[in-house]
N, C-alpha and C positions, 0 to 999 in steps of 0.2 A: 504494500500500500504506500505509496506515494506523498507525499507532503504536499499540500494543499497551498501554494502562494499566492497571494492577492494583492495587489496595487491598493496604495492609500493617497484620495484624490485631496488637492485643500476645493476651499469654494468657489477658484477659478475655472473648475476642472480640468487641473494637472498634473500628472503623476508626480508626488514629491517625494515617497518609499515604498516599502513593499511590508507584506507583515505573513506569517507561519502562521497558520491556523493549526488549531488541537488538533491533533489524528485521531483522537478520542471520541472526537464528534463529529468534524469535517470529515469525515472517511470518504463522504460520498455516494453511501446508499441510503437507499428513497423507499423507508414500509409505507405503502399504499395502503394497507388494509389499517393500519394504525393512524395514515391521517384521514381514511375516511370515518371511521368512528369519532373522532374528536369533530371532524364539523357535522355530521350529523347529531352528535349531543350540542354544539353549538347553537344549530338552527332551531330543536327542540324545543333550548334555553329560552328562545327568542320567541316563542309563540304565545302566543298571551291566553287562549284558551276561557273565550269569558263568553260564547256560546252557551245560549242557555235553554231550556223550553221547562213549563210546567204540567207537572203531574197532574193527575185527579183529584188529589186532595190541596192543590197548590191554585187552583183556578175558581176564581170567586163564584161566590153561588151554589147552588144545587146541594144544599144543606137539607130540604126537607125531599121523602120520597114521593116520586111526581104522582102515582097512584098504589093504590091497594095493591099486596104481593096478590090476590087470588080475584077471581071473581070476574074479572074485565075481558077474559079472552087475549088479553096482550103480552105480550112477553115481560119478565118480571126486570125489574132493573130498579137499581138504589138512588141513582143521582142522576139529576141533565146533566152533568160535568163526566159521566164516564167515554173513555177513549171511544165508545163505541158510536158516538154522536154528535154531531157539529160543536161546534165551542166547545167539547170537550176537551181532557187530557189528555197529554201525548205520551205514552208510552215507549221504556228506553230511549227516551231525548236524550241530547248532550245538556250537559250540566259544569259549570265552571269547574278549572280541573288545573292540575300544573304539570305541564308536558317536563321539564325539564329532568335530569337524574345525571347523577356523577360517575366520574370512569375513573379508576385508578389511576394514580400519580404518574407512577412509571409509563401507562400507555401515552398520557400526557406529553411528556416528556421526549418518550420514540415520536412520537408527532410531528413537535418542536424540530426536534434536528433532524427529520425526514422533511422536513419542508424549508429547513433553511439550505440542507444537501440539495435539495430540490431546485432551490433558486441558482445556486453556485454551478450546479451541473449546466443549466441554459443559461450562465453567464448575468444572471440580473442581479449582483450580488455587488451592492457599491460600498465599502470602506471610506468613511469620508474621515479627515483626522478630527473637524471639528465644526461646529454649523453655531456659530455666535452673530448677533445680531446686533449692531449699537443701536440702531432708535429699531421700534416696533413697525415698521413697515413694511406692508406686503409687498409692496414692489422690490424691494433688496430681495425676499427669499423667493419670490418666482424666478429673478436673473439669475442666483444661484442657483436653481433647478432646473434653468435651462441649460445652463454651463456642463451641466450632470446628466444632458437630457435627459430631461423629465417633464413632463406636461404636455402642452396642444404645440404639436412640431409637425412641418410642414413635411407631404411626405415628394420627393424630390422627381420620382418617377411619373407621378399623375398629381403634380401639386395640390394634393388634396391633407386637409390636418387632419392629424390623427394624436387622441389624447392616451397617454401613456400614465397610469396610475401607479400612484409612489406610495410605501409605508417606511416613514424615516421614526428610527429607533436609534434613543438617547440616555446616555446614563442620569440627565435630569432636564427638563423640562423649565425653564425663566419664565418671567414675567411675559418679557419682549419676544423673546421665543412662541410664545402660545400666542399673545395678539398678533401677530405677525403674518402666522400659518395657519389661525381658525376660519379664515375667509376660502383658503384654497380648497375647491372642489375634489380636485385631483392628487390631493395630499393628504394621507393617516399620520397622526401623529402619536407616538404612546411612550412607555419607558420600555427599556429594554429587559429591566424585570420582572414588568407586565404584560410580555406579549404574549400570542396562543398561537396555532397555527392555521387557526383559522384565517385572519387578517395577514398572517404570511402572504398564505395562497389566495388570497383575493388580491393583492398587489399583485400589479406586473414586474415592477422592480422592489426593491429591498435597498433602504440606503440606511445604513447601520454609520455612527461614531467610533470613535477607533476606543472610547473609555466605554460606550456602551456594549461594543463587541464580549469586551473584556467582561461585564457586568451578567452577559447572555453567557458566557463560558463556565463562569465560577455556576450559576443557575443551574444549566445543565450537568455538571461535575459533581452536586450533591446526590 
């Protein structure tokens, strides 16, 4: 197995070092079956599940019995509100519920660095040394991103844009940092010891700090 070296851009986007990723983690294989469990508990997470219907005893009315049990010739029945008659109850309806449920750490984890191998394997795997910001404006970090192409870049063959989705991962997050990058569409922002692999694989690239890098390695090493 091979050492894994990566270029480290600054926010000109120009190669200023290189860095030795973990063999540990970086190896370079990609469990599919371990990141698709993590997003589909992800998306689960995400359902809100507030679907409701009511019962026969949940639908106002039909408290007294509409006739005699004998005598009428009619079929016998206890309430207007049963499933068996308009405005009645619904029977096995959905009822508010929480879709969500947890997966062991470890599969977590296989996930994690099966999707960041993942990113590295097709090359969307950017090492920035540092993404500092002196005043809070969005225009400085879009020019930075496009330096890193990243975002609505023109495409050269059929001049037509085409938007490229970024998740930049930091060992912390500023003031001016978050005003900065909360306007861009096309940019996730998180800490690097909160990331999942869900939001991995839903960016197209992956722009990692070279201190956050460090903060995702120690993570997956426990």
């Amino acid at each position: 197995m091979e050492v894994i070296i990566l270029p480290i851009y600054n926010t000109e986007g120009k190669e200023t070092d290189s860095l030795k990723l973990d063999q540990g983690i970086f190896d370079g294989i990609v469990n599919t079956d371990a990141m698709h469990q993590v997003v589909l508990a992800y998306k689960a997470g995400q359902r809100k599940g507030l679907a409701s219907t009511k019962t026969m005893g949940e639908v106002s009315g039909g408290g007294r019995k509409p006739w005699k049990q004998k005598g009428t010739g009619r079929a016998r029945v206890g309430s207007i509100r049963s499933p068996l008659w308009r405005h009645g109850g619904v029977v096995f309806g959905p009822h508010p519920r929480d879709f969500s449920y947890t997966l062991p750490v470890k599969i977590k984890n296989l996930a994690l660095k099966s999707s960041l191998n993942a990113k590295i394997n097709e090359n969307n795997f950017i090492v920035l040394d540092n993404f500092k910001i002196e005043q809070p404006k969005t225009k400085e970090a879009v020019k930075i991103l496009s330096n890193l192409k990243v975002g609505r870049l023109k495409d050269k063959k059929n001049s037509k844009t085409k938007t490229i989705k970024a998740l930049l991962l930091s060992d912390k997050l500023d003031k001016n940092l978050r005003l900065a990058l909360r306007n861009i569409d096309f940019l996730s922002i998180n800490r690097a010891q909160d990331t999942n692999a869900y939001e991995v694989l839903a960016a197209n690239k992956l722009i990692v700090t070279k201190d956050g890098l460090r903060e995702l390695t120690n993570r997956l090493k426990k």
